[in-house]
N, C-alpha and C positions, 0 to 999 in steps of 0.2 A: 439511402443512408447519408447522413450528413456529413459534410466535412470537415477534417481536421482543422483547416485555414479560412480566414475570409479576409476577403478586401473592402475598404473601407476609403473613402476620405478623409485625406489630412490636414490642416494647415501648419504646415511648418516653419516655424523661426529657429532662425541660426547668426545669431550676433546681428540682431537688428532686419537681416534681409525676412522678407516673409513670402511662401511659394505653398502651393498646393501640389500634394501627389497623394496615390495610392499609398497605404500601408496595408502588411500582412498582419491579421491577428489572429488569436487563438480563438477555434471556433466554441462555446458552451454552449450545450441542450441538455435538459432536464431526462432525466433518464428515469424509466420505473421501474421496479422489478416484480414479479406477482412471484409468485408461488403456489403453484396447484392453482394458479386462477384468482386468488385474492391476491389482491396488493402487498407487499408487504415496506419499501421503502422507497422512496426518490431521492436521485443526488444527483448534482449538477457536473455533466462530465465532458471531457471531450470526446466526439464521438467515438470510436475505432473499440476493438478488442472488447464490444460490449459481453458480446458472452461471456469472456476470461473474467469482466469485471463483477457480473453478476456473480458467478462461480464462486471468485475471491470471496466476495463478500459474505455469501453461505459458510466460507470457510470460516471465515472471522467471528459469524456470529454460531457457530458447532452445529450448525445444521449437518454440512457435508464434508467426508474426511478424504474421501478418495474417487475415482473417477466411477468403479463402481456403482458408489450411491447418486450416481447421476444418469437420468433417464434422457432429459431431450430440455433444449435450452433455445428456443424460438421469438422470431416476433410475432408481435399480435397482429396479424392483420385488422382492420377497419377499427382501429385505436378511438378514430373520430367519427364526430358525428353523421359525416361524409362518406363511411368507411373505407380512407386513404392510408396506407400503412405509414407513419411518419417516423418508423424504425427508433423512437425512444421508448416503447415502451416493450420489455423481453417478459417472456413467462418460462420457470423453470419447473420442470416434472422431477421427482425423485423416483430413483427405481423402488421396484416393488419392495417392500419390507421394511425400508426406511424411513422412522416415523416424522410424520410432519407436526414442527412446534405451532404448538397456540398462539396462532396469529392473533394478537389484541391490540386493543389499542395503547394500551402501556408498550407494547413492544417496538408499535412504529414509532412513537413520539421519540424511545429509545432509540433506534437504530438510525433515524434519520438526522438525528440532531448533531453529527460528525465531533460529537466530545463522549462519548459513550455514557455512563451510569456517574453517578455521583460515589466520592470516598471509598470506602472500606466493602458498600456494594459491589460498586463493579472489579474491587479486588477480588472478593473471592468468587464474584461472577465468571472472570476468566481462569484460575485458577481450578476450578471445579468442573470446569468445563471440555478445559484442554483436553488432549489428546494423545500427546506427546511430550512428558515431561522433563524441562530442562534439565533440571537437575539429576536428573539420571543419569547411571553408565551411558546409558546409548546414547543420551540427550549432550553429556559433556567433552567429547571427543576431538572436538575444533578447536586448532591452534594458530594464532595469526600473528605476525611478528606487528609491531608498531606501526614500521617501516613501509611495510603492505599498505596497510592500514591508510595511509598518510596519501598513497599517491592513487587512493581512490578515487575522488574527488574531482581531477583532471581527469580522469578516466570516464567519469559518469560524463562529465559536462562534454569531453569531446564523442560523446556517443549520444548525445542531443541532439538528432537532426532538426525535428520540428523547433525547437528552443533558439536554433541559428536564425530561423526565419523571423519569429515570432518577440522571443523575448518573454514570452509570457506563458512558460510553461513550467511544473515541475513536473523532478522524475524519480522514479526507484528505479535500482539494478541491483541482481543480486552476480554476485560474486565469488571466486571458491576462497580458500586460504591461501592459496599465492597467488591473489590477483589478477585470476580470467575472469572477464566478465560472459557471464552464462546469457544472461538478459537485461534489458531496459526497455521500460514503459515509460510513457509523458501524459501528462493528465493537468487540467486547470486545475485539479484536486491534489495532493498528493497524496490521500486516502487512498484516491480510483486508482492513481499507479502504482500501489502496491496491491490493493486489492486485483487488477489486473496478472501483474506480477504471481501471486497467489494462483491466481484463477488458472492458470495455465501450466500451471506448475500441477495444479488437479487432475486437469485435462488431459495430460500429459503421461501421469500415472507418476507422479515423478514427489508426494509429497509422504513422509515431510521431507524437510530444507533442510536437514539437518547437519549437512557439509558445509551451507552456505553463509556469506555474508551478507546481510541486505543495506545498501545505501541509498538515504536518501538526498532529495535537496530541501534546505529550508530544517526546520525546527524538528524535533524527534515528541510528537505528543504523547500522552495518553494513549490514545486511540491506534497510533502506527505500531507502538509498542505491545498494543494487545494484536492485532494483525500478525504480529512477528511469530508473538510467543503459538498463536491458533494454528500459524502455522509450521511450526516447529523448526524455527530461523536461532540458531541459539546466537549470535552475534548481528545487535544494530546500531547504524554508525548515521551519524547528521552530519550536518556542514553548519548548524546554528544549535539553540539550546534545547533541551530537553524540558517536561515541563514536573512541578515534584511528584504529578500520579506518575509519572511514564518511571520517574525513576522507583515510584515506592514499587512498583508493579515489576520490573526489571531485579529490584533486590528480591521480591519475596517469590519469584518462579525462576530465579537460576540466569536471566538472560543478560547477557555483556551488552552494556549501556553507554557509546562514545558519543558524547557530544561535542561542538566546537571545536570539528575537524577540517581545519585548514594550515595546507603547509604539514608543515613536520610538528605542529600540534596540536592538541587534541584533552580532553576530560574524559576520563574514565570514572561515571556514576555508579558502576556496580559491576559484577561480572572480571574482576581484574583477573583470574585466572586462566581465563582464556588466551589472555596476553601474552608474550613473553617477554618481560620483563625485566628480567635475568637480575640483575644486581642494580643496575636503573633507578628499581621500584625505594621510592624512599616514605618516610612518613613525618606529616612536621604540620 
């Protein structure tokens, strides 16, 4: 299995001196996933927790809701032409009863392409899809003060091990409403760490999310936003911007939307109820 790190050669300048050493970087390998034996998508990840990631990602795309509908999550042996197992590529079995989608080729171009569907498609793609509706009694129960909220951030970043070394990592953690962190994943993706995240939450028996916060590092897209909502995450928070699907998608399935959350502030794009606001909340 490959590793998380690698070392590399450097040449380093530092105010004119110049010297060679070792650096640690983030390791990337192409990852595949089958399904029943056919291919279904590749992304570029960093090794570890590939099961949970494949898992995730069934989650995101409404294949799989619970650990249940999951049979057996393996490598391929003899991948190559050599038949050497090079542990990037997993095959996922569904337990009995659970129907397997029409693998086409519309659907890999989709899935692989880490921006999901275009417009008003892929809204009511995940929307129609879900499993657990935000907006529901059971869906709207999570309350988080601001406050919380705020000193997440530091929280994720000091629970970065591989990111201390490397520098070259982002992460998801998800979170309760007063600020335990439950989990964090790191990924060269920030798709794979939360689809990780996801994945083991399946795994687990433990989904949906729906006590939980999810944060990430880096920008809140489209695509993290439908991850949330498939798996039924009612509150997601960034450290950078949101993009306008993640937010049209956040308003029209119930989901609390903070972006450009550093320090004690932060943009709330949708979802303000969640918050508690109290007298705060102003309008202008």
């Amino acid at each position: 299995m490959g590793r998380v790190t690698e070392r590399r050669r450097v040449i380093r300048i530092r105010d004119g001196a110049v010297s060679t050493r070792p650096d640690t970087l983030v390791a990337e390998e192409p990852l595949e996933i089958r399904l029943g034996g056919k291919p279904l998508a590749i992304t570029m990840r960093t090794p570890g927790d590939d099961f949970a990631l494949a898992a995730g990602f069934l989650v995101s795309e409404g294949v799989l809701a619970g650990a249940d509908e999951l049979a057996t999550i393996v490598y391929c042996a003899g991948a190559t032409e050599d038949g050497t197992n090079t542990y990037n590529v997993v095959d996922v079995r569904l337990a009995d009863g659970v129907p397997v989608p029409d693998i086409t080729l519309e659907r890999n171009v989709y899935t692989t392409s880490s921006c999901g569907l275009c417009g008003k498609a892929s809204l009511d793609a995940v929307r129609t899809t879900a499993r657990w509706p935000l907006d529901s009694p059971s869906g709207d129960r999570l309350r988080i003060d601001p406050a919380t909220l705020a000193a997440l951030p530091d929280r994720l970043r000091a629970a970065q091990r591989v990111f201390e070394r490397t520098g070259g990592l982002h992460a998801a953690a998800l979170f309760t409403a007063d600020g335990e962190l439950l989990d964090i994943r790191e990924d060269v993706g920030r798709h794979n760490a939360v689809d990780k995240i996801v994945g083991r939450a399946l795994q687990d028996g433990r989904l949906p999310l729906s006590s939980c916060v999810l944060m990430v590092s880096g920008r809140a897209s489209f695509e993290l936003a439908q991850k949330a909502v498939m798996a039924g995450i009612p509150v997601l928070a960034a450290v950078s911007a949101p993009s306008s699907l993640a937010v049209d998608l956040a308003a029209e399935t119930g989901l609390t939307l903070v972006g450009f959350l550093r320090g004690a502030s932060m943009n709330v794009y949708a979802g303000e109820q969640r918050l508690a606001l109290g007298a705060a909340a102003t309008t202008g």
